[in-house]
VOGU-3710 file (C-alpha; in Angstrom, 3 decimals, decimal comma):
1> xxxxxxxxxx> -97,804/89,752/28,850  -97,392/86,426/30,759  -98,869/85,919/34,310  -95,797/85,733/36,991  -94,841/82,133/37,762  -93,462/81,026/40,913  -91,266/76,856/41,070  -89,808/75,631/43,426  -86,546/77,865/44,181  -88,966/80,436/45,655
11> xxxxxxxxxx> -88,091/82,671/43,397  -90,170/85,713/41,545  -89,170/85,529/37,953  -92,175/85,940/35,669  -92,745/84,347/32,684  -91,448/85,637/29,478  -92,940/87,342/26,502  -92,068/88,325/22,843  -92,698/92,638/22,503  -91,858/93,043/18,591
21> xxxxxxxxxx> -88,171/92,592/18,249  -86,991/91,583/21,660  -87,962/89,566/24,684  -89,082/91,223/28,009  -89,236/89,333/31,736  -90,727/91,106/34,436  -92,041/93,493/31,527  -88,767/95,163/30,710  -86,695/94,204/28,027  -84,306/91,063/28,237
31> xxxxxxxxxx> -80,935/91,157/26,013  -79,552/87,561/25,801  -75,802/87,191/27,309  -76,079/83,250/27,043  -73,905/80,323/26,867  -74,031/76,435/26,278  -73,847/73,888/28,180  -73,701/69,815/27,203  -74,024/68,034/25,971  -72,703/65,228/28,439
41> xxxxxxxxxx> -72,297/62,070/29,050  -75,206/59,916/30,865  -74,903/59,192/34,381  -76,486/55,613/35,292  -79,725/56,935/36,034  -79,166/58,514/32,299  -79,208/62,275/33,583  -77,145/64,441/31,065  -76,070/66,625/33,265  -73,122/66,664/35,788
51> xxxxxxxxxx> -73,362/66,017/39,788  -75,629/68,681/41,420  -72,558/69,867/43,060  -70,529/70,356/40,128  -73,765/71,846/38,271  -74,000/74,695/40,741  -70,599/75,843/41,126  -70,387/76,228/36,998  -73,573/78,178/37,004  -72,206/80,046/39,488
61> xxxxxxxxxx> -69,299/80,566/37,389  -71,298/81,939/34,270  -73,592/84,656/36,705  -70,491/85,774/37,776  -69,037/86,137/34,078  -72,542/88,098/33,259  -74,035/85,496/31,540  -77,823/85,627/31,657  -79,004/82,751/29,788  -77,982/78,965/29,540
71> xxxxxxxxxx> -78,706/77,091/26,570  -79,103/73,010/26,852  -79,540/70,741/24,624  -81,135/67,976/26,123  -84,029/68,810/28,497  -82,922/70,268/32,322  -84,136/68,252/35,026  -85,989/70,186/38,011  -82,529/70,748/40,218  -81,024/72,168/37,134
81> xxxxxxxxxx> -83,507/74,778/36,690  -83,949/75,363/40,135  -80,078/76,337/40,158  -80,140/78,307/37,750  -83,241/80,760/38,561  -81,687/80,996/41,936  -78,887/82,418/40,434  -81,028/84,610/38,218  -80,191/82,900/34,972  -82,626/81,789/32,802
91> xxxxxxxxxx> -82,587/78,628/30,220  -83,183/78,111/27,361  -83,868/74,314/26,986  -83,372/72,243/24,240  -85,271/68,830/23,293  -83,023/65,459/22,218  -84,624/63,607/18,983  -83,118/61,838/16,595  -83,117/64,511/13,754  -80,273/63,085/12,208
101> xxxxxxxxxx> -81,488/60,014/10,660  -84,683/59,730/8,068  -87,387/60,357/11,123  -90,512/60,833/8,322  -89,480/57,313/7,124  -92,589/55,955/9,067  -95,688/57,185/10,886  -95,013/55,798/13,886  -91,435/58,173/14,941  -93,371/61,418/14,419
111> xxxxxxxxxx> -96,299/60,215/16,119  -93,663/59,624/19,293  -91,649/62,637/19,422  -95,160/65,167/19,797  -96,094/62,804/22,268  -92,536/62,840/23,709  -91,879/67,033/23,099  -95,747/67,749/24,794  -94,425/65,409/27,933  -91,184/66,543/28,440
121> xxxxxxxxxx> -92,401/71,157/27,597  -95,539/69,875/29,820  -92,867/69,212/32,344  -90,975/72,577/32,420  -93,414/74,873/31,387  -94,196/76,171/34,593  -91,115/76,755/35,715  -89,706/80,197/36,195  -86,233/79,750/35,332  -87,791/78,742/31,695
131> xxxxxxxxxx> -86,924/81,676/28,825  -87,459/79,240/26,106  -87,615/76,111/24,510  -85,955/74,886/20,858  -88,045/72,436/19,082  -84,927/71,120/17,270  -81,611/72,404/16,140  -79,811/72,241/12,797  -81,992/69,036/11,062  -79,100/67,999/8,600
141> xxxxxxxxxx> -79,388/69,438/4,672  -78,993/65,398/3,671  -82,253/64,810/5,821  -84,344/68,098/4,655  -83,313/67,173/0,869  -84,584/63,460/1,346  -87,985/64,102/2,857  -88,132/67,158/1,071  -88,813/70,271/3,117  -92,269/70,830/2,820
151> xxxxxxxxxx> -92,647/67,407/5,122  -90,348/69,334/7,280  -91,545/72,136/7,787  -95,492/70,735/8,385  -93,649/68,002/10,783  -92,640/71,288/12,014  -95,444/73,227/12,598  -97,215/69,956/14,115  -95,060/69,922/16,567  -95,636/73,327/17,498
161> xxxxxxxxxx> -98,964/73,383/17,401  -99,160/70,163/19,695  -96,629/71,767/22,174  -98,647/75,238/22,310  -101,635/73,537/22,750  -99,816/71,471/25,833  -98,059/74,618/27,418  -99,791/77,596/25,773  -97,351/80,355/27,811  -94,038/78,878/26,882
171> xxxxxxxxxx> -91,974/80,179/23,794  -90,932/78,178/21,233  -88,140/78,030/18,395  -86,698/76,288/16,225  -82,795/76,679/15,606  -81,762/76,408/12,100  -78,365/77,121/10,289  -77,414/78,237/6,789  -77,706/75,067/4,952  -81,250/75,242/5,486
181> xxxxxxxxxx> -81,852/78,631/5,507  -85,290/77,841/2,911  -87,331/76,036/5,352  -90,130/78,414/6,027  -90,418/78,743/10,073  -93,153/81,384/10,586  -94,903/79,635/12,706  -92,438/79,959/15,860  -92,111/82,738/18,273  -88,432/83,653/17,674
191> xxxxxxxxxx> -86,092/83,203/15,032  -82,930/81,673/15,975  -79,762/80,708/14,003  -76,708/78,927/14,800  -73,642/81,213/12,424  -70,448/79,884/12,167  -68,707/83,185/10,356  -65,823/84,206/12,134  -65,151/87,583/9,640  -66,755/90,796/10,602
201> xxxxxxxxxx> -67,738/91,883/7,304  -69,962/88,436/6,543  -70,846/88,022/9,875  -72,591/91,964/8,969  -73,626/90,922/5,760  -75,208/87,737/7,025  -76,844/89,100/10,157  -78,914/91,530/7,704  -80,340/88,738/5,947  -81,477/86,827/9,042
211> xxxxxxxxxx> -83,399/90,223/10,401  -85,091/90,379/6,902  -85,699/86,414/7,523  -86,881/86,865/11,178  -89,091/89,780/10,082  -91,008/91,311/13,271  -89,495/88,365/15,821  -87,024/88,440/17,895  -83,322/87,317/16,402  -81,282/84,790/18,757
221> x> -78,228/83,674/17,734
//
């Protein structure tokens, strides 16, 4: 179990773990209600995230509606976390790299975005309205087939390795979707999947696969 960390909105939130199947904070279980938010456009000092004012009411909004966790998918800035613990919500933060394109093309884009995901984790690790971080979400199928995913997945595991060894407390995924349901992500904490299946019976079907996939880690959807 993680050691309690205390930011800067004074609150007590402790950091969280992975027990088998599920998360736990403050050592008792923690069932994901969660939400997105963003992305959004850049302000011109290229924050992705509305006016503080704005920000506060619509978290306000979600801990009202029982939502628990916030997903984002660039990474929070310090007032946006701070919000959101003091309204006992936790995030989920995401990391912005240009996973779209051919990023394996040269050495010198992988090199930067370690350097760039141990700066920005390095930043937020301590903070308490952290849950956890995604590595990357939903690398496109065209971009696994042309490097091939064995480059993937060790790009992969590099970058989770170099993150761990910068924040060694803070939880890490990756978020993959059914297209590339064959890269092999053991290496992360929990298993999480973005499904688009709007029928009960394949949503069923499929959700029994990914807890075979996911094994003894926790499943986020």
């Amino acid at each position: 179990m993680r050691s309690s960390r205390a930011g800067t909105a004074g609150t007590s939130l402790s950091g969280p773990s992975v027990n088998g199947k599920f998360l736990e904070v403050d050592g008792k279980r923690f069932l994901v209600r969660g939400t997105s938010y963003g992305t959004f456009v850049p302000d011109k000092a290229g924050t992705q995230f509305p006016p503080q004012k704005q920000l506060e009411f619509d978290l306000t909004q979600m801990a009202a509606a029982g939502v628990n966790t916030v997903r984002t998918y660039t990474p929070p800035t310090e007032a946006f976390l701070d919000a959101a613990a003091s309204r006992g919500l936790r995030v989920m933060a995401g990391l912005s790299w240009p996973q779209h394109i051919p990023f394996l093309d040269d050495a010198t884009t992988p090199r930067m975005l370690r350097r760039k995901a141990r700066d920005e984790i390095g930043r937020l690790a301590a903070h308490p309205g952290l849950l956890l971080v995604a590595l990357g979400n939903e690398i496109p199928a065209g971009i696994v087939r042309w490097h091939g995913h064995r480059r993937i997945e060790r790009f992969l595991r590099e970058l989770y390795e170099d993150v761990t060894t910068a924040a060694p407390d803070s939880l890490l995924t990756y978020v993959n979707f059914p297209p590339t349901e064959h890269l092999e992500l053991d290496a992360f904490d929990v298993f999480a999947y973005n499904v688009y299946l709007h029928r009960e019976t394949a949503l069923r079907g499929y959700l029994a696969r990914l807890q075979h996939l996911a094994g003894s880690r926790p499943l986020l959807l």
